[in-house]
C-alpha positions in Angstrom: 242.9 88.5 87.2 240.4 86.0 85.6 238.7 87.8 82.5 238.3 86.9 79.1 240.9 86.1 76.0 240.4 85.5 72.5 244.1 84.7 70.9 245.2 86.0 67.6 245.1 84.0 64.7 248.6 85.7 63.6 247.0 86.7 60.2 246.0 83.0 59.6 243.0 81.2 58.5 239.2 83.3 59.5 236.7 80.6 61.5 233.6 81.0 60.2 229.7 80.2 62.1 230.4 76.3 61.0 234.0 76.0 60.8 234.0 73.7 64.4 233.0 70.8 65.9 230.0 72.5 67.2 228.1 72.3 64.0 227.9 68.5 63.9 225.8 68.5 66.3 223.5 70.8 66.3 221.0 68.4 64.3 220.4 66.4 67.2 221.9 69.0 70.2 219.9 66.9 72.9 220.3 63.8 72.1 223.8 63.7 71.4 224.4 66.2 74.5 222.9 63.2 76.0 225.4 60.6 74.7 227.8 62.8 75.0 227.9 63.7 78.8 226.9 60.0 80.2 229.6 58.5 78.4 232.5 61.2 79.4 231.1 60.2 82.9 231.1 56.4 82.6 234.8 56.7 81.1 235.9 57.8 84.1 234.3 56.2 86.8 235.5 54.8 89.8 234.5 51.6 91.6 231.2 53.0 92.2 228.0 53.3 90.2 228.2 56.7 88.3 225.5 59.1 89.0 224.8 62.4 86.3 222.6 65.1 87.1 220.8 67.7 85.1 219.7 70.7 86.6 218.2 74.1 85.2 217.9 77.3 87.0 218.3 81.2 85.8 220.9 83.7 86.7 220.6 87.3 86.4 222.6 87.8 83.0 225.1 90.1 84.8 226.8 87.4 86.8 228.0 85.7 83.8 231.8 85.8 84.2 233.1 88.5 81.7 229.4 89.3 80.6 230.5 92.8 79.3 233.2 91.4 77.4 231.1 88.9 75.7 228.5 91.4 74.5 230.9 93.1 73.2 232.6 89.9 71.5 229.6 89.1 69.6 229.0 92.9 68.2 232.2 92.7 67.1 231.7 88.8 65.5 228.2 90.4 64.2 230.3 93.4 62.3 233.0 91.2 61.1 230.9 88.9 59.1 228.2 91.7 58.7 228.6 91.8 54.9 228.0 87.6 54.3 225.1 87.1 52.4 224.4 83.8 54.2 222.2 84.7 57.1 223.2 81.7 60.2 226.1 84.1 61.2 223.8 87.0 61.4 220.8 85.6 63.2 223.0 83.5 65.7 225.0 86.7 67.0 221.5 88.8 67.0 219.8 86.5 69.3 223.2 86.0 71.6 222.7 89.8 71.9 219.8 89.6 72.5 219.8 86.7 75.3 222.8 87.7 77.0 221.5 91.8 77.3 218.4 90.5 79.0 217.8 90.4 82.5 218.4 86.7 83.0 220.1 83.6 81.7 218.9 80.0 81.6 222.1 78.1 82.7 222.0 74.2 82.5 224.0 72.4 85.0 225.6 68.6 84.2 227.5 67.6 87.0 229.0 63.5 87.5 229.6 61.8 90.9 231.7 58.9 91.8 233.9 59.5 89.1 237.9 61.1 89.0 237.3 64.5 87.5 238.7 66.0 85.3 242.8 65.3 86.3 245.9 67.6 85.0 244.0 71.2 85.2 248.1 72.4 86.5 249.5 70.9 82.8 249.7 72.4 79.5 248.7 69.4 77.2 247.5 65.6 77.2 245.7 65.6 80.5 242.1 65.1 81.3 241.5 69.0 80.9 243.3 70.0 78.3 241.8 67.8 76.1 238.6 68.7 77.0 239.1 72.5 77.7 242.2 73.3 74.8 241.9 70.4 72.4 240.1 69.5 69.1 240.2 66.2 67.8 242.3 65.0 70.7 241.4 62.3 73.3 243.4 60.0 75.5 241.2 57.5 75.9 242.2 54.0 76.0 241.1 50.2 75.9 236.8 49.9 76.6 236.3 54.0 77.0 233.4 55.2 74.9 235.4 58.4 73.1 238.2 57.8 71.1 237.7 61.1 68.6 237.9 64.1 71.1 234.9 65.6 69.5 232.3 64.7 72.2 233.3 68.0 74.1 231.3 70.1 71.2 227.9 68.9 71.8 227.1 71.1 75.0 228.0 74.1 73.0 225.0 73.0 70.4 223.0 73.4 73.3 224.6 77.0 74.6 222.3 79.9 72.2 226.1 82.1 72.8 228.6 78.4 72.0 229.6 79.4 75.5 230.3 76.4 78.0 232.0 77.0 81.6 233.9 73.8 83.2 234.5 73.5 87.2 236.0 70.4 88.8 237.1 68.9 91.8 239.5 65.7 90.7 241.0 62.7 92.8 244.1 64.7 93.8 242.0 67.1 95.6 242.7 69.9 92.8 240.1 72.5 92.5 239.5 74.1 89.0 237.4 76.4 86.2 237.4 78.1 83.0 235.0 79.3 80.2 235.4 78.7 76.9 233.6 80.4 74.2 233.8 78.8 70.8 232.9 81.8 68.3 233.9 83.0 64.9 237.1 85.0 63.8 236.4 88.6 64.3 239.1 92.0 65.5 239.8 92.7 68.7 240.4 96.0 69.8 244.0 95.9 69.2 243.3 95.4 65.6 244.2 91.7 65.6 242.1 89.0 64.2 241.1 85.8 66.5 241.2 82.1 66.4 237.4 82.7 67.0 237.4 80.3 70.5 238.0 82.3 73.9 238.8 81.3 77.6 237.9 82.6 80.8 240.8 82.6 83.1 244.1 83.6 84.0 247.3 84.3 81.8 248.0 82.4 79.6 244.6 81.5 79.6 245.2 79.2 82.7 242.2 78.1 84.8 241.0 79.5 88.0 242.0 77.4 91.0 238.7 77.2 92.4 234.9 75.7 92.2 232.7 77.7 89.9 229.5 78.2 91.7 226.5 79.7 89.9 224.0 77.9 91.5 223.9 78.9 95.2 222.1 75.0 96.1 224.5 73.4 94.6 228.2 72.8 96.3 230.6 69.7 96.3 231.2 68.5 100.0 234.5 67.3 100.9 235.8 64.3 98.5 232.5 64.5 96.8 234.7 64.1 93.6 233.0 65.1 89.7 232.8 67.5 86.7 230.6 70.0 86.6 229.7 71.6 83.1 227.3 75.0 83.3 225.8 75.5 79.7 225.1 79.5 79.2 222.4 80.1 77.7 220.5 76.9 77.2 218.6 77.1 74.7 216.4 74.3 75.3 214.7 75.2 78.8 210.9 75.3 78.4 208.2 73.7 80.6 209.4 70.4 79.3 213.1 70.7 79.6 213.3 67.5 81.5 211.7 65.3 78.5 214.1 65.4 76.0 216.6 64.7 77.8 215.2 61.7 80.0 213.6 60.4 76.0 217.5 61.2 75.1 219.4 58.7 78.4 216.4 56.3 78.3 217.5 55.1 74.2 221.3 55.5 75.0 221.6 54.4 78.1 219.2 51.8 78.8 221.4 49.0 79.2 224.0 50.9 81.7 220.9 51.8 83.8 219.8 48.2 84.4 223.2 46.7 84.9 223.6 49.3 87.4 226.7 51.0 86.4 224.6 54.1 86.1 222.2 56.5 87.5 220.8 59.7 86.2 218.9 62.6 88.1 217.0 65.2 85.9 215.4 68.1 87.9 213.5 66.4 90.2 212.8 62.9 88.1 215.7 60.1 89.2 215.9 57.5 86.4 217.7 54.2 87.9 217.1 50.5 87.5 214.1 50.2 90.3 212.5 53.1 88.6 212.6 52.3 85.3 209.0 50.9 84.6 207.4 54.2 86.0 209.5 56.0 84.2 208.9 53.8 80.7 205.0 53.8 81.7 205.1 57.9 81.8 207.0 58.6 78.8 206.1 55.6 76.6 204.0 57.8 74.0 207.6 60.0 73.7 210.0 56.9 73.1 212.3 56.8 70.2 213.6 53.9 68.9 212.2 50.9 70.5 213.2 52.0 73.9 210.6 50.3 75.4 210.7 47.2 73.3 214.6 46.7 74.5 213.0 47.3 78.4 210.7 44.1 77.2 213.8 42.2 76.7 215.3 43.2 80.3 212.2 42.0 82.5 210.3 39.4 80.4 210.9 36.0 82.0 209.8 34.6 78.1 213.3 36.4 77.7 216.3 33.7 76.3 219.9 34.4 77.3 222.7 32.6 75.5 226.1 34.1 77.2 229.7 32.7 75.6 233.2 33.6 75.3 233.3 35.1 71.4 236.3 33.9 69.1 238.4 34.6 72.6 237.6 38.0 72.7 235.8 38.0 75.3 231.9 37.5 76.8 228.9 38.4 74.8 225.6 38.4 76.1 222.4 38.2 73.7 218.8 37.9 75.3 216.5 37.1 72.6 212.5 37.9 72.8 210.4 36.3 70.2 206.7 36.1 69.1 205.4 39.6 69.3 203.5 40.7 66.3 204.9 44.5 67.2 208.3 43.4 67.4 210.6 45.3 65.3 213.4 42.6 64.2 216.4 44.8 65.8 219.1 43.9 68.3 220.1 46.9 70.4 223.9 46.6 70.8 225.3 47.5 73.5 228.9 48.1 74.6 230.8 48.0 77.4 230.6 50.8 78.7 226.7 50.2 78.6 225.8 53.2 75.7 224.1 51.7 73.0 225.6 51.9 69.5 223.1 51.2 67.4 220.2 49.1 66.6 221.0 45.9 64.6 218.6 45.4 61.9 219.1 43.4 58.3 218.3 40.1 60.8 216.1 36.6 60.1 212.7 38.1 60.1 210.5 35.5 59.7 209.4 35.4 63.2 209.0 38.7 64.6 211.6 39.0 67.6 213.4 41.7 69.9 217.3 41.4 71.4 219.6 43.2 73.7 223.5 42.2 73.4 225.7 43.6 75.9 229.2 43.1 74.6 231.4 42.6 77.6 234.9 41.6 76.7 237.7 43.7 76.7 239.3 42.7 73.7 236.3 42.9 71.6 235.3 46.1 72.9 239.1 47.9 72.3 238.4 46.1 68.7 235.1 47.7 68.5 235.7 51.3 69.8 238.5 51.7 67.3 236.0 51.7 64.4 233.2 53.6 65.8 232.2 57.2 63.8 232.5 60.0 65.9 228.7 60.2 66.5 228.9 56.5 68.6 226.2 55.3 66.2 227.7 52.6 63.9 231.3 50.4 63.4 232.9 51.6 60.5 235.9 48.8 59.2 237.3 51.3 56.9 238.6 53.1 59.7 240.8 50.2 60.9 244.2 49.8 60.0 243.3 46.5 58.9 239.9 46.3 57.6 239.4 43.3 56.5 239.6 41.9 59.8 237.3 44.1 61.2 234.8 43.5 58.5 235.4 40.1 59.7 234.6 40.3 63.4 231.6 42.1 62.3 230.6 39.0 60.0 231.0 36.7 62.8 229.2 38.7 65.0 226.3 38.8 63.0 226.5 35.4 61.9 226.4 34.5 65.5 223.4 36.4 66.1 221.5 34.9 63.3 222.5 31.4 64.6 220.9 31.9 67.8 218.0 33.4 66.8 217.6 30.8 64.1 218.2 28.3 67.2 215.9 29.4 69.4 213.0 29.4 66.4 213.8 25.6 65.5 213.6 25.2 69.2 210.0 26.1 69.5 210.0 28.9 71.7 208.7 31.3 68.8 205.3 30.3 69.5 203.9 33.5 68.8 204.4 34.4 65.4 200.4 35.0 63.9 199.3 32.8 60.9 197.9 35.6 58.6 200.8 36.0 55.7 203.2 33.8 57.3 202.6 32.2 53.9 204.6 35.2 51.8 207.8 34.8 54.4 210.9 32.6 52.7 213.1 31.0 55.4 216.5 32.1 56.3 219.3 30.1 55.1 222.0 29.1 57.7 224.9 28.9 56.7 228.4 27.7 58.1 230.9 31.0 58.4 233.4 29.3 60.2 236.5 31.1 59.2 234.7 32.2 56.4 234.0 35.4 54.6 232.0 36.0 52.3 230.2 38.3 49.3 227.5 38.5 47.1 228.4 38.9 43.7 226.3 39.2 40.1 227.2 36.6 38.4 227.0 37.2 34.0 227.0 33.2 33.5 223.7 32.3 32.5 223.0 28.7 33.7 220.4 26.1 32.5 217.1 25.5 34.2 215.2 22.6 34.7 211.5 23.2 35.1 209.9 20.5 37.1 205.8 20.7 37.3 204.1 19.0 40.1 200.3 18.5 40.3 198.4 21.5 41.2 195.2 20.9 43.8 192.9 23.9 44.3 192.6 24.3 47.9 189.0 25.0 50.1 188.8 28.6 51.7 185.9 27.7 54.0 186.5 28.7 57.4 187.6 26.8 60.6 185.0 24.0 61.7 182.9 23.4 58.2 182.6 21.0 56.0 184.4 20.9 52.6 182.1 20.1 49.7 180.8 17.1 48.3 182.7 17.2 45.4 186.2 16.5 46.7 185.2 15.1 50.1 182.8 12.0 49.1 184.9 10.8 46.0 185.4 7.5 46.9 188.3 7.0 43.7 192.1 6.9 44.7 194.8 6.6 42.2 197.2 3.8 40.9 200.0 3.1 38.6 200.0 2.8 34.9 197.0 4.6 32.9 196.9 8.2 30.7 196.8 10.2 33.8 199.9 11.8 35.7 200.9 11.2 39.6 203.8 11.3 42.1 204.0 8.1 43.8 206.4 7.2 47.0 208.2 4.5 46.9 210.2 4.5 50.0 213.8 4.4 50.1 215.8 7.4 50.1 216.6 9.4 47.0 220.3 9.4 46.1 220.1 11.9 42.9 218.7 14.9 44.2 217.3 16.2 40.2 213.9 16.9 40.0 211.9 13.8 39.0 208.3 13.3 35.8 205.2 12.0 37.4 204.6 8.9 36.6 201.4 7.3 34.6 198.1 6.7 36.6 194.7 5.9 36.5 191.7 6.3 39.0 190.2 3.7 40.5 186.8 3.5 42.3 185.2 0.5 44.9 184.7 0.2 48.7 181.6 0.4 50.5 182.9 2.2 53.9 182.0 5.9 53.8 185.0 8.8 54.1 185.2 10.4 57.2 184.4 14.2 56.5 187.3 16.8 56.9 186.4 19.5 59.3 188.7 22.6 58.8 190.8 23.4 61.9 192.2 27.1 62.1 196.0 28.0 62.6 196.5 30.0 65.3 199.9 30.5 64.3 202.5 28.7 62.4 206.4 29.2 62.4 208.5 27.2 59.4 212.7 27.2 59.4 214.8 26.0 57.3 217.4 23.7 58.5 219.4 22.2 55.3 218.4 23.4 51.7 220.5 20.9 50.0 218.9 18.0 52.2 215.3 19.9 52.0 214.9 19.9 55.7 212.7 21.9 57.4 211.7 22.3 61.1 207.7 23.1 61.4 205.6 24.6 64.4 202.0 24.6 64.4 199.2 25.6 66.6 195.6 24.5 65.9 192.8 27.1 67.5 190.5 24.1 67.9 190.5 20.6 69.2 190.2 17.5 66.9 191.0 13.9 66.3 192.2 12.4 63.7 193.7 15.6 62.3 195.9 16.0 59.3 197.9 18.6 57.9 198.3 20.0 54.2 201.5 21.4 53.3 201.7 23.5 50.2 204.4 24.8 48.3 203.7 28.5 47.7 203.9 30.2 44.1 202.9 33.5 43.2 199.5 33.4 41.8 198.8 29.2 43.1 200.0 26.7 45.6 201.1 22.9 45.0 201.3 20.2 47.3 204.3 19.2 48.8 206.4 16.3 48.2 207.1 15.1 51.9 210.0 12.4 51.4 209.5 12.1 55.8 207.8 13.6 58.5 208.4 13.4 62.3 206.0 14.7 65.0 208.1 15.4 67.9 206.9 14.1 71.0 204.4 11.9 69.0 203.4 9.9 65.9 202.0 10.4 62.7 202.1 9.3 59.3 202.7 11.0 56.2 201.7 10.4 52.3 202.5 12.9 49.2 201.9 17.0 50.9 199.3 15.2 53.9 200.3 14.2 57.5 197.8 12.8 59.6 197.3 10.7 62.6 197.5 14.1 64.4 195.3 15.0 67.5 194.8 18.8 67.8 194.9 20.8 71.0 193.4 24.1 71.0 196.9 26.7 71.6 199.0 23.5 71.7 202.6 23.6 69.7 202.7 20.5 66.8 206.3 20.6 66.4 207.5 18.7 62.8 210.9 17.5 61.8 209.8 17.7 57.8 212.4 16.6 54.9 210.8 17.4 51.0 211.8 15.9 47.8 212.1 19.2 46.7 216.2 20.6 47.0 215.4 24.6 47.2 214.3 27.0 50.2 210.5 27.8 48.9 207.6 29.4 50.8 205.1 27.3 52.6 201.5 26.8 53.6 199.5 24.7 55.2 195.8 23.5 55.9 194.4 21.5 58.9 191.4 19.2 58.7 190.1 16.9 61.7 187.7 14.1 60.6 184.3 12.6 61.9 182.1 10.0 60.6 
């Protein structure tokens, strides 16, 4: 006869209120019930796209299996840790008295389609559901499955207001089964004995019932119609909104697994899959965590930049890169094989504002991968590899590879988008070459010797887009020349061998010429993107786009200090796609088109990565 047993703890150890798995999850209980249930369901898929439904109804409290039992279960946890000061144990057992003597029960239903089932109910240990049903901290999974911890199976019972969960299942082998399990505290039985604190609903020996559970009278699995289902007493989260949370919850896990199709997900009455995922981004944008909808961006934008490539052997990685909006948040969601996001990659290039999706596809790197994972799925933790080291080194590469291709794709020109205002305080990313290489910073106590080198400082004209600059500077007929009491940097030509920092050399002004200058007329940047290729060669890559038309243009390159700028000392300057010429911080022969890319291969006499700025003039007579 199938009741309810709560085993002794043979006069050991007493389970307190957060002595479980339970209690790490019950910060996030819907989010990680979330994670959670769609992995378990993607581990064991079958050929066919997986499908997970949630559905909520209420059951009059007296059809809970053994609900006479349990009431009396919790008075009796309630009275055994009556005289605790802390009040969790108290309040939880009042209101599971409370809920479960009502009239009715919220029950939430999680059931999985086109998957195995949960195999081995007929075992005692190491099967599909034991470990779910009778083991902590045990899983079997193997190679690319999400879990590798055991600890997954807690977070419905975060969600249960009684920590009571009931399992039904109908597996491959045709095998029908279903058992409760209540995880509780230690309390005395009526025999006198003290319990482990977690209970099952079954048989003897606390076997399963060799049947489907069925609480919900809609709800029935046909013939081969092969799944889990999980019933979750006493949800605790079923208000007019139940469906929210959850949908918020799949949409920032599960994002990726929905558009590559491996999974679908039906939530009362709402069914999130990969043709409905812009309604269903449109209607709960304003509740999004977590640049949901900046990833979705990524998946349909055809501005969107794939790069897809066998990595170190491991297997194929795919990163789409989205660059240019000013909202972007600079984060790679990464995704693994199984298609649950881990986390959110940040600590990235962010001079250009950008949004990625990786999905990491091999099978090597994703048994590599899942091995240090935390038990939450949210971050790769080396330490917990037998060999650290290496993993800290996959993990280098990995970012190192991401940064070269977003760095590549910037120094290709397709961050076009990137807006002008402030670009000035961003300091290029270095690239360097990690090739079998790792690396770390350390504080170095050697103090070294500096050379201070001063180059010429120009105030620069803040007068807007299309005016004139003044008299002053524009009409001054006077250029300088060699030898005299003043000081100037002339070039030469040539190529500088010796890459030290260099005096100015003597000058003088000299005046003549009867042909007027042409007057500058300001041009304004519509946005400007600036990279650094090759700090030891001072090479730069430049993108530039003018918000006005205008011949004869020139640009003004600054090097950018903290309280004033100095011209730039251009060694050579290549307009891509066209010709220019260049003297001291100026290259001109440009023509402007309003929202047209000037793309610049720039090299400075100047051997360190520095913030830049520039200026744009067209002239007229």
């Amino acid at each position: 006869m199938a009741e309810w047993r709560f085993p002794s703890n043979d006069y050991g150890e007493n389970k307190g209120i957060n002595d479980s798995g339970v209690a790490m999850f019950r910060g996030t209980p819907l989010k990680s019930l979330a994670r959670e249930i769609c992995q378990n369901s993607l581990d064991a898929a079958t050929d066919k796209k997986t499908v997970v439904e949630f559905s909520m109804f209420s059951i009059p409290s007296s059809q809970i299996p053994g609900r006479d039992y349990l009431l009396d279960t919790f008075k009796r946890c309630l009275n055994f840790w009556g005289g605790q000061k802390a009040l969790a144990t108290k309040e939880f057992f009042t209101i599971a008295i409370n809920m479960i003597s009502g009239d009715s029960c919220n029950i939430l239903r999680i059931s999985d389609f086109n998957t195995t089932g949960l195999t081995g109910s007929r075992e005692e240990i190491n099967t599909d559901w034991t470990n779910l049903t009778k083991s902590s901290g045990a899983s079997d999974k193997k190679g690319t499955a999400g879990g590798s911890y055991g600890i997954g199976k807690f977070a419905p019972f975060a969600c249960s207001a009684f920590s009571t969960v009931f399992y039904s299942t109908y597996d491959i082998n045709d095998e029908k089964a279903m058992q409760g399990v209540s995880r509780l505290v230690t309390f005395t039985r009526e025999d006198g004995q003290n319990t482990q604190g977690t209970g099952y609903y079954g048989n003897d020996r606390n076997t399963p019932v060799y049947e489907e559970l069925k609480f919900e009278q809609s709800f029935s699995r046909k013939n081969g119609q092969y799944g889990t289902d999980i019933y979750i007493a006493g949800y605790k989260y079923g208000g007019e909104n139940w469906q929210k949370d959850i949908i918020v919850s799949i949409l920032d896990g599960f994002l990726g697994a929905i558009w590559n199709e491996k999974l679908e997900v039906k939530v009362g009455e709402i069914y999130i899959c990969k043709s409905e995922l812009g309604n269903i981004m449109e209607a709960y944008h304003d509740d999004l965590t977590s640049y949901t909808d900046k990833y979705y961006e990524v998946l349909i934008s055809n501005e969107t930049v794939w790069y897809a490539e066998d990595f170190l052997n491991l297997g194929e990685l795919r990163l789409g890169l989205l660059l240019g909006n000013q909202d972007s948040p600079n984060r790679i969601s990464m995704i693994r094989q199984t298609g649950m996001k881990i986390m959110d990659k940040d600590r990235l290039p962010g001079h250009v504002p950008f949004t990625g999706v990786m999905f990491i596809e091999g099978q090597k790197i994703n048994e590599r991968l899942r091995l240090i994972e935390n038990p939450e799925h949210t971050k790769w933790e080396p330490e917990r590899s037998k060999n650290p080291i290496q993993e800290r080194q996959l993990l280098k590469a990995l970012n190192d590879y991401i940064k070269s291709k977003i760095e590549e794709l910037i120094s290709s020109g397709a961050g076009e988008s990137i807006d002008a205002v402030g670009v000035g305080n961003f300091i290029p990313d270095e690239i360097t070459n990690t090739e079998n290489q790792a690396t770390e910073e350390v504080v170095s106590e050697k103090i070294l010797d500096v050379e201070i080198k001063q180059i010429k400082k120009k105030s620069v004209s803040k007068q807007a887009p299309g005016s004139s600059e003044s008299d002053s500077e524009n009409e001054e007929l006077g250029h300088k020349e060699k030898g005299g009491n003043d000081t100037e940097w002339f070039h030469d030509g040539g190529k500088t061998e010796n890459p030290e920092h260099k005096p100015g050399q003597e000058a003088h002004v000299e005046f003549g010429g009867d042909t007027p200058m042409l007057t500058k007329i300001n041009v304004g940047i519509e946005k400007f993107v600036c990279m650094g290729i090759d700090k030891d060669a001072g090479k730069y890559m430049l993108m530039v786009v003018p918000n006005q038309d205008g011949t004869n243009g020139e640009l003004e390159l600054y090097l950018s200090a903290e309280t004033q700028r100095y011209e730039a000392p251009i060694k050579n300057a290549n307009v891509i796609g066209g010709t220019a010429q260049f003297s001291k911080n100026v290259i001109s022969g440009l023509t402007f088109s309003k929202g047209q890319p000037i793309r610049i291969s720039l090299e400075l006499d100047y051997f360190d990565y520095c913030s830049m700025e520039v200026m744009m003039h067209a002239t007229s007579k």
